[in-house]
N, C-alpha and C positions, 0 to 999 in steps of 0.2 A: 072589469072595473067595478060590475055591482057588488062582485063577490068580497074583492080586494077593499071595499067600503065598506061592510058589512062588518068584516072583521076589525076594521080599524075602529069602528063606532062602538065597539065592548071593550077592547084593550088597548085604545091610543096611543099613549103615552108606552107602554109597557113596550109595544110591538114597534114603535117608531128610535127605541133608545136599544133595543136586541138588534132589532135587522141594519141599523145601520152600523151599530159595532160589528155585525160581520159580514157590511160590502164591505168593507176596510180590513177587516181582517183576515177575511178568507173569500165570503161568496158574492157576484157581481150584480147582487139584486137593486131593482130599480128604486133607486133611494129617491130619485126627484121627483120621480112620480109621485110617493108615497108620500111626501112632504108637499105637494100640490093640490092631494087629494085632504090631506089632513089643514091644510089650508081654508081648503073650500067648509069643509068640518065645522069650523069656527067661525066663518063667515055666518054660517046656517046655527049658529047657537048650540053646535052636537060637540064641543069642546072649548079648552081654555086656549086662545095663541100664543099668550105667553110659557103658558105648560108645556104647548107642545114645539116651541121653541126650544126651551130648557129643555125635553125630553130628547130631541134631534141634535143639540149642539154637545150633549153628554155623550153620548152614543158613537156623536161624529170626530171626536177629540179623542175618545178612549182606544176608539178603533185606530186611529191613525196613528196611536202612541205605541201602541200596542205591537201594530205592523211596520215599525221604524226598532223597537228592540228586536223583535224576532229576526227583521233583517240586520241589524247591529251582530247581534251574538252568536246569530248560526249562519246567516247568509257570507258574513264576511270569510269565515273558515272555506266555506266552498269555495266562495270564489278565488282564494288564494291557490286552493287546491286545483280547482277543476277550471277554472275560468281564463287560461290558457288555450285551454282548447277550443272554446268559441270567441276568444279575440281579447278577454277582458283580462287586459294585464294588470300586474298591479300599476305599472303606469297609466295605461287610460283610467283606471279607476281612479287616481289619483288627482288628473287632470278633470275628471268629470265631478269628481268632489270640489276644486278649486274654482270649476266654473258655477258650479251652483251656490260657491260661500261668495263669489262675488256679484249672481245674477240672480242666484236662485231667491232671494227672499219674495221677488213679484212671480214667478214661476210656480213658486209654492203654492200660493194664495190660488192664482188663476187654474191653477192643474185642478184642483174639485171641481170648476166647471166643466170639464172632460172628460166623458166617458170611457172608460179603460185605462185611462191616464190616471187617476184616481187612485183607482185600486191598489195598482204599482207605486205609486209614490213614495210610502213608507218604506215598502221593503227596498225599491233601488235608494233611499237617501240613506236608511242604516247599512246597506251595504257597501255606497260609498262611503261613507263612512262621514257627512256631512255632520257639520259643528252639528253637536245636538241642544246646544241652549236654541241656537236659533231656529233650529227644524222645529223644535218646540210650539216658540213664542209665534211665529210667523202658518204653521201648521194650523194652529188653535184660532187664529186671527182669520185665516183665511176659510176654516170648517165653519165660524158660528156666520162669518161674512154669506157664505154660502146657504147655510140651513134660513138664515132669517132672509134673502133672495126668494128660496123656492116658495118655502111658508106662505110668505106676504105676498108672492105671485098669487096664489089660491084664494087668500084671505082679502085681497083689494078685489080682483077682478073675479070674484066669485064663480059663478056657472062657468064663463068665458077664459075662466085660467086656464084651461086644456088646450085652445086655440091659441092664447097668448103663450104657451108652455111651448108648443111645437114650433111657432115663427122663431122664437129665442135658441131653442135649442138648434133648428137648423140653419138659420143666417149667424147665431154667434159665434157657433161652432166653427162656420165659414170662414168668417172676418178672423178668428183667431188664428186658424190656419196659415193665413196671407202674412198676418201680422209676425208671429215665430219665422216664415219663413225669408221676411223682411230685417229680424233682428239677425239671424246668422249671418247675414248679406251682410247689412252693417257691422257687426261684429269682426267680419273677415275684412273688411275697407280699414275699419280702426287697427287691426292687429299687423296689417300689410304694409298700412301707406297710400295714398295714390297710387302713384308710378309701380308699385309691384302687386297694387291692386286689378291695372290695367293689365301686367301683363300674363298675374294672373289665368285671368277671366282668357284672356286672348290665346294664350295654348291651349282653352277648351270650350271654344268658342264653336267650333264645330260639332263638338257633341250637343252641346245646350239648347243651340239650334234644333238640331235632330229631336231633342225633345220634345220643343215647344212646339214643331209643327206635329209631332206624333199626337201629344198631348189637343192642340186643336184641332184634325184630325180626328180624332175618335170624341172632342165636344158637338163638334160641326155633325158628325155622322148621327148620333146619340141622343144629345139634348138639342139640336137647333129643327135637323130635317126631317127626322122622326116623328113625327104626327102624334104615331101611334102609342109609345112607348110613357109606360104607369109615372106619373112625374115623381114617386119614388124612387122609382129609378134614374131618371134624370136628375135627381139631387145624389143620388149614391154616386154615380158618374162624376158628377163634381166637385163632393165632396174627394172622392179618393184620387182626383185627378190636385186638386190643389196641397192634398196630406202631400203625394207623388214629390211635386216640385219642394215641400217643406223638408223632406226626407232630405233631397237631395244639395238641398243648402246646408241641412245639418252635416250631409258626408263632406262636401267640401270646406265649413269651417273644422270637422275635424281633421282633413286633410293636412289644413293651416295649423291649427293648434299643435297636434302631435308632433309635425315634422315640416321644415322648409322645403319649398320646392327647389332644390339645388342642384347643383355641380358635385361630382366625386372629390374636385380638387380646388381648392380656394387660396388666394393668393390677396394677402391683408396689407395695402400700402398703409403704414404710419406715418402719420404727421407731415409730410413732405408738402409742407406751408411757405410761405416766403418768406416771414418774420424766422423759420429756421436754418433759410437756404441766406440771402442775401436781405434778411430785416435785422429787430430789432437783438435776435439772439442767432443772426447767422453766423457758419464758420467759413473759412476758406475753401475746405474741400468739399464740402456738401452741395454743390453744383455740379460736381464729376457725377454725380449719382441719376441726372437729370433723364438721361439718353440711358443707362442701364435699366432704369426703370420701366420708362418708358417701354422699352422693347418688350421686357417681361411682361407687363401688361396684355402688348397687342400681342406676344407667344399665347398665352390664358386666351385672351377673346376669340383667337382663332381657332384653337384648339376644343372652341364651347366652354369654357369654365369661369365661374363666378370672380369676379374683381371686385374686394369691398376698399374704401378707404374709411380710413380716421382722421379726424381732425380737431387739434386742440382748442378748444375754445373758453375762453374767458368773455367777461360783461367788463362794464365800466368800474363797476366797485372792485376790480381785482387784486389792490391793492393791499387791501383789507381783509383778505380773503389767508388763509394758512399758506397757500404757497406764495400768496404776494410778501408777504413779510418775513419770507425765506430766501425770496428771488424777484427783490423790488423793482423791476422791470418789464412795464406792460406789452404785451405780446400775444398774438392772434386774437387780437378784440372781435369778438360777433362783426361780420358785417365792414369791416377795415379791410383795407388792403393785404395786409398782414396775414390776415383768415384763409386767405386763396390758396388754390394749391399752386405748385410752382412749375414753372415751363414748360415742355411738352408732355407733362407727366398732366397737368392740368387740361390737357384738350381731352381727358379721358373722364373724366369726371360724369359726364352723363351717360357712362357704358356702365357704369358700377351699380354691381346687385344694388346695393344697401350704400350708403355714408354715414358714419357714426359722429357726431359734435359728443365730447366728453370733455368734463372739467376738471378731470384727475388724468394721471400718465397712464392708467390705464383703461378698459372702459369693459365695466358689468354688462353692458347691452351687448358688447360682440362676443361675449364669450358665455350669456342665455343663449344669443340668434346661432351660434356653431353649434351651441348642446342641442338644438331640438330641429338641425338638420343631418342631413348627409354625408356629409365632408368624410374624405377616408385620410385627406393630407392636406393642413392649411399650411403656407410658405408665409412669411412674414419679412417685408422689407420698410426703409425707409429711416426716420430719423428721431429720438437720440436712441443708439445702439441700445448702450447700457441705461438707456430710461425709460422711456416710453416704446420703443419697439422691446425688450426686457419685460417690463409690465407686463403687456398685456401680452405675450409667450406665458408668460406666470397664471395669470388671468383663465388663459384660457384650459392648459394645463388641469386645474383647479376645476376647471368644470366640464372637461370632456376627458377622459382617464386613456381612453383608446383612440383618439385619431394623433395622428404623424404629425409632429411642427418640424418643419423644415425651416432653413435660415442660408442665407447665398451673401456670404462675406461681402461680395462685391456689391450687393446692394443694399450695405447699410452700414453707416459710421456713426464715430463719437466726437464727442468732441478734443478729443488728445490721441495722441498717436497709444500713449499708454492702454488706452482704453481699447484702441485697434487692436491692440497685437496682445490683447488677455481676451477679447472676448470670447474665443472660440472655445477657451476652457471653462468659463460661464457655460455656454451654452452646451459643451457637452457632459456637464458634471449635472445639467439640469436633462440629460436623454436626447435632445434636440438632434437632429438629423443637420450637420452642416456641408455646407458647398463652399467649395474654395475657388 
Protein backbone atom coordinates (compact mmCIF):
# COMPACT_ATOMS: atom_id res chain seq x y z
CA UNK A 1 0.00 0.00 0.00
CA UNK A 2 2.90 2.33 0.87
CA UNK A 3 4.46 1.64 -2.27
CA UNK A 4 1.23 1.92 -4.43
CA UNK A 5 0.90 5.53 -2.57
CA UNK A 6 4.20 6.70 -3.18
CA UNK A 7 3.73 6.44 -6.67
CA UNK A 8 0.27 7.75 -6.90
CA UNK A 9 1.60 10.93 -4.92
CA UNK A 10 4.12 12.11 -8.08
CA UNK A 11 1.88 11.00 -10.95
CA UNK A 12 -1.86 11.01 -9.90
CA UNK A 13 -3.86 11.92 -12.25
CA UNK A 14 -1.34 10.62 -15.10
CA UNK A 15 -1.22 6.94 -13.45
CA UNK A 16 -5.09 6.89 -12.30
CA UNK A 17 -6.41 7.85 -16.33
CA UNK A 18 -3.57 4.89 -17.93
CA UNK A 19 -4.28 2.11 -15.41
CA UNK A 20 -7.71 2.38 -15.62
CA UNK A 21 -7.89 2.46 -19.49
CA UNK A 22 -6.16 -0.74 -19.32
CA UNK A 23 -8.38 -2.73 -16.52
CA UNK A 24 -10.85 -2.16 -19.26
CA UNK A 25 -9.03 -2.73 -21.86
CA UNK A 26 -6.86 -5.53 -21.27
CA UNK A 27 -5.26 -5.85 -17.63
CA UNK A 28 -7.44 -6.64 -14.29
CA UNK A 29 -5.60 -4.16 -12.06
CA UNK A 30 -7.02 -2.96 -8.91
CA UNK A 31 -8.89 0.04 -10.06
CA UNK A 32 -11.00 0.56 -6.56
CA UNK A 33 -8.43 0.36 -4.68
CA UNK A 34 -6.50 2.95 -6.47
CA UNK A 35 -9.38 5.29 -6.56
CA UNK A 36 -9.79 4.75 -2.63
CA UNK A 37 -6.28 5.34 -2.00
CA UNK A 38 -6.41 8.50 -4.43
CA UNK A 39 -9.34 9.54 -2.45
CA UNK A 40 -7.83 9.38 0.79
CA UNK A 41 -4.95 11.72 -1.42
CA UNK A 42 -7.27 14.60 -1.36
CA UNK A 43 -8.76 14.19 1.71
CA UNK A 44 -4.90 14.85 3.04
CA UNK A 45 -4.37 17.88 0.70
CA UNK A 46 -1.74 15.58 -1.63
CA UNK A 47 -4.29 16.26 -4.65
CA UNK A 48 -7.28 17.85 -6.36
CA UNK A 49 -10.92 15.41 -6.09
CA UNK A 50 -12.28 16.88 -8.61
CA UNK A 51 -9.00 16.17 -10.86
CA UNK A 52 -8.75 13.02 -9.95
CA UNK A 53 -12.35 12.34 -10.60
CA UNK A 54 -11.90 13.72 -14.21
CA UNK A 55 -8.64 11.80 -14.50
CA UNK A 56 -10.51 8.28 -13.35
CA UNK A 57 -13.90 8.97 -15.25
CA UNK A 58 -11.58 9.65 -18.68
CA UNK A 59 -9.63 6.73 -18.25
CA UNK A 60 -12.80 4.66 -17.18
CA UNK A 61 -15.12 5.65 -20.27
CA UNK A 62 -12.15 5.41 -22.85
CA UNK A 63 -11.28 2.03 -21.65
CA UNK A 64 -14.69 0.63 -21.87
CA UNK A 65 -15.33 2.17 -25.29
CA UNK A 66 -12.41 0.94 -26.36
CA UNK A 67 -13.18 -2.74 -25.14
CA UNK A 68 -16.80 -2.71 -26.72
CA UNK A 69 -15.23 -1.86 -30.34
CA UNK A 70 -12.54 -4.35 -30.07
CA UNK A 71 -15.27 -6.66 -29.19
CA UNK A 72 -17.66 -5.22 -31.99
CA UNK A 73 -15.12 -5.67 -34.76
CA UNK A 74 -12.95 -8.67 -34.08
CA UNK A 75 -14.78 -10.68 -31.41
CA UNK A 76 -17.95 -10.85 -33.48
CA UNK A 77 -16.02 -12.67 -36.57
CA UNK A 78 -14.90 -15.32 -34.03
CA UNK A 79 -17.61 -15.86 -32.64
CA UNK A 80 -19.55 -16.51 -35.84
CA UNK A 81 -16.67 -18.67 -36.73
CA UNK A 82 -15.69 -20.52 -33.64
CA UNK A 83 -18.37 -20.03 -31.17
CA UNK A 84 -20.15 -23.03 -32.16
CA UNK A 85 -18.15 -24.97 -30.63
CA UNK A 86 -18.47 -23.69 -27.12
CA UNK A 87 -22.25 -23.28 -27.19
CA UNK A 88 -22.53 -19.63 -28.51
CA UNK A 89 -24.73 -19.74 -31.48
CA UNK A 90 -25.39 -17.00 -33.35
CA UNK A 91 -28.90 -17.48 -31.75
CA UNK A 92 -27.91 -17.41 -28.06
CA UNK A 93 -25.92 -14.49 -29.05
CA UNK A 94 -28.81 -12.97 -30.40
CA UNK A 95 -31.01 -13.63 -27.51
CA UNK A 96 -28.34 -12.58 -25.05
CA UNK A 97 -28.12 -9.17 -26.98
CA UNK A 98 -31.97 -8.90 -26.85
CA UNK A 99 -31.98 -9.47 -23.12
CA UNK A 100 -29.43 -6.90 -22.35
CA UNK A 101 -31.34 -4.19 -25.01
CA UNK A 102 -34.30 -4.89 -22.73
CA UNK A 103 -32.48 -5.32 -19.08
CA UNK A 104 -29.23 -4.60 -19.71
CA UNK A 105 -29.18 -0.59 -19.31
CA UNK A 106 -29.24 -1.33 -14.95
CA UNK A 107 -26.85 -4.42 -15.65
CA UNK A 108 -24.66 -2.08 -17.25
CA UNK A 109 -24.33 0.53 -14.62
CA UNK A 110 -24.20 -2.03 -11.85
CA UNK A 111 -21.49 -4.56 -13.59
CA UNK A 112 -18.42 -1.83 -12.62
CA UNK A 113 -19.17 -2.75 -9.24
CA UNK A 114 -17.97 -6.24 -10.03
CA UNK A 115 -15.02 -7.60 -10.03
CA UNK A 116 -14.14 -9.72 -13.20
CA UNK A 117 -17.49 -8.73 -14.43
CA UNK A 118 -16.12 -5.39 -15.36
CA UNK A 119 -13.51 -6.29 -17.36
CA UNK A 120 -15.60 -8.54 -19.69
CA UNK A 121 -18.41 -6.20 -20.08
CA UNK A 122 -17.18 -4.38 -23.16
CA UNK A 123 -15.96 -7.08 -24.92
CA UNK A 124 -19.26 -9.61 -24.42
CA UNK A 125 -21.71 -6.35 -25.26
CA UNK A 126 -19.68 -5.63 -28.71
CA UNK A 127 -19.83 -9.12 -29.25
CA UNK A 128 -23.11 -9.33 -28.83
CA UNK A 129 -23.52 -7.05 -30.62
CA UNK A 130 -25.71 -4.85 -28.17
CA UNK A 131 -27.45 -1.40 -29.47
CA UNK A 132 -24.15 0.61 -29.31
CA UNK A 133 -25.83 4.14 -28.73
CA UNK A 134 -27.05 2.75 -25.56
CA UNK A 135 -23.81 0.63 -24.40
CA UNK A 136 -22.44 4.05 -24.82
CA UNK A 137 -24.76 6.50 -23.07
CA UNK A 138 -25.55 3.98 -19.99
CA UNK A 139 -21.63 2.53 -20.02
CA UNK A 140 -20.40 6.21 -19.51
CA UNK A 141 -23.27 6.80 -16.78
CA UNK A 142 -22.59 3.97 -15.03
CA UNK A 143 -18.08 4.41 -15.20
CA UNK A 144 -18.29 8.15 -13.79
CA UNK A 145 -21.31 6.76 -11.27
CA UNK A 146 -18.76 4.40 -10.10
CA UNK A 147 -15.33 6.37 -10.16
CA UNK A 148 -16.98 9.31 -8.21
CA UNK A 149 -18.49 6.10 -5.42
CA UNK A 150 -14.89 4.82 -4.82
CA UNK A 151 -13.22 8.47 -4.94
CA UNK A 152 -15.64 9.97 -2.40
CA UNK A 153 -15.47 6.57 -0.39
CA UNK A 154 -11.51 7.70 0.37
CA UNK A 155 -12.11 11.33 0.20
CA UNK A 156 -15.26 11.49 3.05
CA UNK A 157 -14.00 8.73 5.31
CA UNK A 158 -10.56 9.43 4.92
CA UNK A 159 -7.96 6.91 7.00
CA UNK A 160 -11.07 4.67 7.52
CA UNK A 161 -11.97 4.23 3.70
CA UNK A 162 -10.05 0.98 3.65
CA UNK A 163 -12.41 -0.49 6.28
CA UNK A 164 -15.33 0.97 4.87
CA UNK A 165 -13.88 -0.21 1.35
CA UNK A 166 -13.87 -3.99 2.43
CA UNK A 167 -17.52 -4.07 4.42
CA UNK A 168 -18.83 -2.72 0.80
CA UNK A 169 -17.10 -4.53 -1.32
CA UNK A 170 -17.75 -7.93 0.65
CA UNK A 171 -21.58 -7.65 1.78
CA UNK A 172 -22.35 -5.72 -1.61
CA UNK A 173 -20.99 -8.06 -3.59
CA UNK A 174 -23.21 -10.33 -1.52
CA UNK A 175 -26.53 -8.79 -1.64
CA UNK A 176 -25.92 -8.37 -5.51
CA UNK A 177 -25.49 -11.83 -5.93
CA UNK A 178 -28.96 -12.68 -4.16
CA UNK A 179 -30.46 -10.02 -5.88
CA UNK A 180 -29.40 -11.24 -10.15
CA UNK A 181 -30.18 -14.52 -8.82
CA UNK A 182 -33.63 -13.23 -7.63
CA UNK A 183 -34.28 -11.34 -10.95
CA UNK A 184 -33.77 -14.54 -13.30
CA UNK A 185 -36.29 -16.38 -10.86
CA UNK A 186 -38.64 -13.62 -11.63
CA UNK A 187 -37.86 -13.17 -15.07
CA UNK A 188 -38.65 -16.93 -15.73
CA UNK A 189 -42.30 -16.54 -13.51
CA UNK A 190 -42.88 -13.32 -15.97
CA UNK A 191 -41.87 -15.40 -19.26
CA UNK A 192 -43.78 -18.69 -18.00
CA UNK A 193 -46.89 -17.69 -16.34
CA UNK A 194 -47.95 -19.22 -13.05
CA UNK A 195 -49.26 -22.41 -13.82
CA UNK A 196 -46.08 -23.29 -16.06
CA UNK A 197 -44.05 -21.58 -13.58
CA UNK A 198 -45.18 -24.22 -10.97
CA UNK A 199 -44.78 -26.84 -13.10
CA UNK A 200 -41.83 -25.74 -14.12
CA UNK A 201 -40.01 -25.68 -10.96
CA UNK A 202 -41.93 -29.02 -10.01
CA UNK A 203 -40.00 -31.40 -12.72
CA UNK A 204 -36.94 -30.05 -10.94
CA UNK A 205 -37.82 -29.98 -7.79
CA UNK A 206 -35.75 -32.77 -6.80
CA UNK A 207 -32.45 -31.58 -8.13
CA UNK A 208 -32.93 -28.00 -6.50
CA UNK A 209 -33.41 -29.71 -3.33
CA UNK A 210 -30.27 -31.67 -3.63
CA UNK A 211 -28.65 -28.51 -3.97
CA UNK A 212 -29.75 -26.54 -1.33
CA UNK A 213 -28.98 -29.10 1.14
CA UNK A 214 -25.59 -29.82 -0.58
CA UNK A 215 -25.03 -26.11 -0.54
CA UNK A 216 -25.94 -25.94 3.46
CA UNK A 217 -24.05 -28.67 3.93
CA UNK A 218 -20.89 -27.46 3.18
CA UNK A 219 -22.17 -23.75 4.89
CA UNK A 220 -23.05 -25.50 8.15
CA UNK A 221 -19.58 -27.62 7.78
CA UNK A 222 -17.31 -24.38 6.76
CA UNK A 223 -18.71 -21.19 8.03
CA UNK A 224 -21.06 -22.20 11.01
CA UNK A 225 -18.96 -25.36 12.92
CA UNK A 226 -15.61 -24.57 12.04
CA UNK A 227 -14.20 -22.48 14.76
CA UNK A 228 -11.16 -22.63 13.16
CA UNK A 229 -11.22 -21.69 9.69
CA UNK A 230 -9.63 -17.75 8.47
CA UNK A 231 -13.23 -15.84 8.11
CA UNK A 232 -11.69 -15.16 4.63
CA UNK A 233 -12.48 -18.17 3.97
CA UNK A 234 -15.62 -18.39 5.39
CA UNK A 235 -16.72 -15.34 3.18
CA UNK A 236 -15.05 -16.98 0.01
CA UNK A 237 -17.44 -20.22 0.99
CA UNK A 238 -20.23 -17.88 0.77
CA UNK A 239 -19.66 -15.79 -1.47
CA UNK A 240 -19.02 -18.71 -4.24
CA UNK A 241 -21.82 -20.66 -2.51
CA UNK A 242 -24.44 -17.85 -3.41
CA UNK A 243 -22.42 -16.94 -7.14
CA UNK A 244 -23.35 -21.18 -7.22
CA UNK A 245 -27.22 -20.85 -6.93
CA UNK A 246 -27.04 -17.22 -9.26
CA UNK A 247 -25.32 -19.50 -12.01
CA UNK A 248 -27.86 -21.76 -11.76
CA UNK A 249 -31.04 -19.54 -12.05
CA UNK A 250 -29.27 -18.05 -14.93
CA UNK A 251 -29.08 -21.75 -16.63
CA UNK A 252 -32.63 -22.24 -15.97
CA UNK A 253 -33.97 -18.87 -17.37
CA UNK A 254 -31.79 -19.76 -20.32
CA UNK A 255 -33.40 -22.96 -20.26
CA UNK A 256 -36.77 -20.92 -20.50
CA UNK A 257 -35.61 -18.44 -22.97
CA UNK A 258 -34.08 -20.57 -25.64
CA UNK A 259 -36.48 -23.32 -25.76
CA UNK A 260 -39.85 -24.44 -24.16
CA UNK A 261 -40.13 -27.31 -22.02
CA UNK A 262 -42.32 -29.48 -24.26
CA UNK A 263 -43.74 -32.31 -26.04
CA UNK A 264 -42.32 -33.87 -29.58
CA UNK A 265 -46.07 -33.49 -30.57
CA UNK A 266 -48.53 -30.64 -30.09
CA UNK A 267 -51.95 -30.57 -30.84
CA UNK A 268 -53.68 -26.75 -31.13
CA UNK A 269 -57.61 -26.68 -30.43
CA UNK A 270 -58.96 -23.41 -32.25
CA UNK A 271 -61.50 -21.61 -31.11
CA UNK A 272 -63.97 -24.23 -30.13
CA UNK A 273 -66.08 -21.42 -28.05
CA UNK A 274 -69.77 -21.50 -27.75
CA UNK A 275 -70.57 -18.19 -29.40
CA UNK A 276 -69.07 -20.69 -32.53
CA UNK A 277 -70.71 -23.96 -31.57
CA UNK A 278 -74.33 -23.02 -30.43
CA UNK A 279 -73.91 -18.82 -29.75
CA UNK A 280 -73.89 -15.82 -31.33
CA UNK A 281 -72.03 -17.22 -34.73
CA UNK A 282 -72.74 -20.82 -34.30
CA UNK A 283 -73.57 -23.31 -37.21
CA UNK A 284 -75.42 -26.54 -37.29
CA UNK A 285 -72.74 -28.96 -37.49
CA UNK A 286 -70.16 -27.63 -35.29
CA UNK A 287 -71.38 -29.64 -32.43
CA UNK A 288 -70.58 -33.03 -34.18
CA UNK A 289 -67.07 -32.00 -33.61
CA UNK A 290 -67.67 -31.78 -29.68
CA UNK A 291 -66.76 -35.77 -28.95
CA UNK A 292 -64.01 -35.94 -31.98
CA UNK A 293 -62.24 -33.61 -30.19
CA UNK A 294 -62.54 -34.21 -27.19
CA UNK A 295 -61.13 -37.82 -27.62
CA UNK A 296 -58.00 -36.33 -29.47
CA UNK A 297 -57.38 -34.42 -26.63
CA UNK A 298 -57.38 -37.31 -23.96
CA UNK A 299 -55.39 -39.60 -27.17
CA UNK A 300 -52.44 -36.34 -26.61
CA UNK A 301 -52.67 -36.36 -22.68
CA UNK A 302 -52.24 -39.90 -22.54
CA UNK A 303 -49.84 -40.46 -24.75
CA UNK A 304 -47.66 -37.35 -22.67
CA UNK A 305 -47.97 -34.55 -25.27
CA UNK A 306 -48.84 -30.84 -25.03
CA UNK A 307 -52.55 -29.72 -25.53
CA UNK A 308 -52.71 -25.86 -26.23
CA UNK A 309 -56.02 -24.08 -26.94
CA UNK A 310 -56.89 -20.65 -28.60
CA UNK A 311 -59.41 -18.65 -27.92
CA UNK A 312 -61.01 -15.60 -29.66
CA UNK A 313 -61.45 -12.86 -27.67
CA UNK A 314 -62.96 -9.49 -28.18
CA UNK A 315 -63.76 -6.36 -25.30
CA UNK A 316 -66.90 -4.38 -25.21
CA UNK A 317 -65.79 -1.82 -27.72
CA UNK A 318 -65.81 -4.58 -30.51
CA UNK A 319 -67.83 -2.98 -32.61
CA UNK A 320 -65.56 -0.39 -33.39
CA UNK A 321 -63.01 -2.32 -33.83
CA UNK A 322 -61.89 -3.39 -37.98
CA UNK A 323 -63.46 -6.70 -37.63
CA UNK A 324 -66.58 -5.36 -35.94
CA UNK A 325 -67.34 -3.22 -38.85
CA UNK A 326 -66.75 -6.20 -41.21
CA UNK A 327 -68.78 -8.54 -38.96
CA UNK A 328 -71.18 -6.44 -36.79
CA UNK A 329 -71.90 -9.06 -34.57
CA UNK A 330 -70.58 -9.30 -30.94
CA UNK A 331 -69.06 -12.64 -30.03
CA UNK A 332 -66.82 -14.17 -27.51
CA UNK A 333 -66.72 -10.98 -25.30
CA UNK A 334 -63.94 -11.41 -22.44
CA UNK A 335 -65.59 -12.99 -19.64
CA UNK A 336 -69.35 -13.90 -21.37
CA UNK A 337 -70.71 -16.91 -21.66
CA UNK A 338 -69.85 -16.89 -25.10
CA UNK A 339 -65.84 -16.94 -24.18
CA UNK A 340 -66.01 -20.60 -22.78
CA UNK A 341 -64.92 -23.35 -24.47
CA UNK A 342 -67.59 -25.71 -25.52
CA UNK A 343 -68.87 -29.28 -24.02
CA UNK A 344 -66.70 -32.01 -23.20
CA UNK A 345 -64.03 -30.38 -25.16
CA UNK A 346 -64.15 -27.68 -22.10
CA UNK A 347 -63.55 -30.03 -19.15
CA UNK A 348 -59.99 -30.09 -20.73
CA UNK A 349 -59.16 -26.75 -20.49
CA UNK A 350 -57.03 -26.99 -17.18
CA UNK A 351 -54.81 -30.00 -18.73
CA UNK A 352 -53.54 -27.35 -21.48
CA UNK A 353 -49.87 -26.39 -21.70
CA UNK A 354 -50.56 -22.84 -22.57
CA UNK A 355 -54.34 -20.97 -23.70
CA UNK A 356 -53.77 -18.36 -25.96
CA UNK A 357 -56.87 -15.19 -25.82
CA UNK A 358 -56.13 -13.38 -29.40
CA UNK A 359 -57.97 -10.75 -31.07
CA UNK A 360 -57.18 -11.46 -34.52
CA UNK A 361 -57.93 -15.15 -36.39
CA UNK A 362 -54.84 -15.86 -35.91
CA UNK A 363 -52.32 -15.45 -32.91
CA UNK A 364 -48.45 -14.18 -33.03
CA UNK A 365 -48.01 -15.58 -29.54
CA UNK A 366 -48.63 -19.31 -30.49
CA UNK A 367 -46.62 -19.19 -33.28
CA UNK A 368 -43.31 -17.29 -31.09
CA UNK A 369 -44.30 -20.06 -28.12
CA UNK A 370 -43.83 -23.16 -31.22
CA UNK A 371 -40.69 -21.25 -32.56
CA UNK A 372 -38.71 -21.43 -29.37
CA UNK A 373 -39.81 -24.98 -28.48
CA UNK A 374 -39.65 -28.46 -29.48
CA UNK A 375 -42.42 -29.55 -31.32
CA UNK A 376 -41.42 -32.04 -34.22
CA UNK A 377 -45.47 -32.07 -35.41
CA UNK A 378 -48.14 -29.60 -34.29
CA UNK A 379 -51.87 -31.11 -35.42
CA UNK A 380 -54.30 -28.26 -35.62
CA UNK A 381 -58.25 -28.80 -34.93
CA UNK A 382 -61.23 -27.03 -34.26
CA UNK A 383 -63.23 -23.94 -35.73
CA UNK A 384 -63.59 -21.68 -38.51
CA UNK A 385 -61.74 -24.21 -41.01
CA UNK A 386 -60.94 -21.72 -43.45
CA UNK A 387 -60.46 -18.82 -40.81
CA UNK A 388 -59.07 -19.14 -37.91
CA UNK A 389 -57.96 -22.71 -37.75
CA UNK A 390 -56.36 -21.41 -41.75
CA UNK A 391 -54.56 -18.46 -39.95
CA UNK A 392 -52.90 -19.56 -37.63
CA UNK A 393 -51.57 -22.92 -39.84
CA UNK A 394 -50.29 -19.85 -41.85
CA UNK A 395 -49.02 -18.14 -38.77
CA UNK A 396 -47.20 -20.60 -37.63
CA UNK A 397 -45.83 -21.80 -40.96
CA UNK A 398 -44.35 -18.42 -41.09
CA UNK A 399 -42.25 -18.83 -38.18
CA UNK A 400 -41.33 -22.33 -37.82
CA UNK A 401 -39.96 -23.44 -41.52
CA UNK A 402 -39.37 -27.29 -40.37
CA UNK A 403 -41.98 -28.65 -37.99
CA UNK A 404 -44.97 -30.87 -39.54
CA UNK A 405 -48.64 -29.26 -39.42
CA UNK A 406 -50.94 -31.85 -39.50
CA UNK A 407 -54.83 -31.21 -39.93
CA UNK A 408 -57.58 -34.35 -39.33
CA UNK A 409 -60.61 -33.40 -41.54
CA UNK A 410 -62.86 -34.78 -39.03
CA UNK A 411 -61.98 -32.45 -36.63
CA UNK A 412 -62.50 -29.20 -38.07
CA UNK A 413 -65.40 -27.38 -40.33
CA UNK A 414 -66.53 -24.41 -42.12
CA UNK A 415 -69.06 -22.88 -42.15
CA UNK A 416 -70.71 -24.18 -45.80
CA UNK A 417 -70.32 -27.51 -47.07
CA UNK A 418 -68.41 -25.53 -50.08
CA UNK A 419 -65.78 -24.79 -47.81
CA UNK A 420 -65.80 -28.61 -46.53
CA UNK A 421 -65.23 -30.29 -49.45
CA UNK A 422 -62.14 -27.51 -50.84
CA UNK A 423 -60.34 -27.41 -47.85
CA UNK A 424 -58.24 -30.27 -48.17
CA UNK A 425 -56.86 -28.63 -51.39
CA UNK A 426 -55.97 -25.37 -49.33
CA UNK A 427 -54.31 -27.32 -47.06
CA UNK A 428 -52.34 -29.26 -49.28
CA UNK A 429 -51.23 -26.70 -51.84
CA UNK A 430 -50.00 -24.98 -48.47
CA UNK A 431 -47.55 -28.75 -47.66
CA UNK A 432 -49.88 -29.51 -44.63
CA UNK A 433 -50.05 -33.26 -43.76
CA UNK A 434 -53.94 -34.11 -44.03
CA UNK A 435 -56.08 -36.92 -42.22
CA UNK A 436 -59.18 -38.08 -43.67
Amino acid sequence: MEMLFKLLAEHVYIILFVSLILEFAALPLPGETMMVVAGIMAYNNHGSYIGMIVASALGTVLGMQFSYEVGRRLGTRAVDKYGSYIGLTPYRMTKAADFFNRFGNIVIVIAYFLPGVRHILGYFSGISRINAKRFHVYSTVGGILWVVVFITLGYVLGPSAPHAFKLLHKYGTMLFIVAIAALFIYLIFKKLGAKDFAVFFKKRIKYIVVLLIVEAAVLMKFVVLDERAHPKFKSAIIFYCLGFLAFVAFLLYLRVTLKHDTSEKLLVVVDYQKDFVDGALGFETADQLDKVIANKIDEYLKAGQDVIFTKDTHYTNYLSTREGKHLPIEHCIIDSEGHNLYGDVANYESYAKRVFNKTSFGSIDLAHYISRSDYKEVEFCGLVSNICVLSNIIMTQTYNEKVEITVDLNATKGLSEEVNSTFKTYLQNLTVNVKE
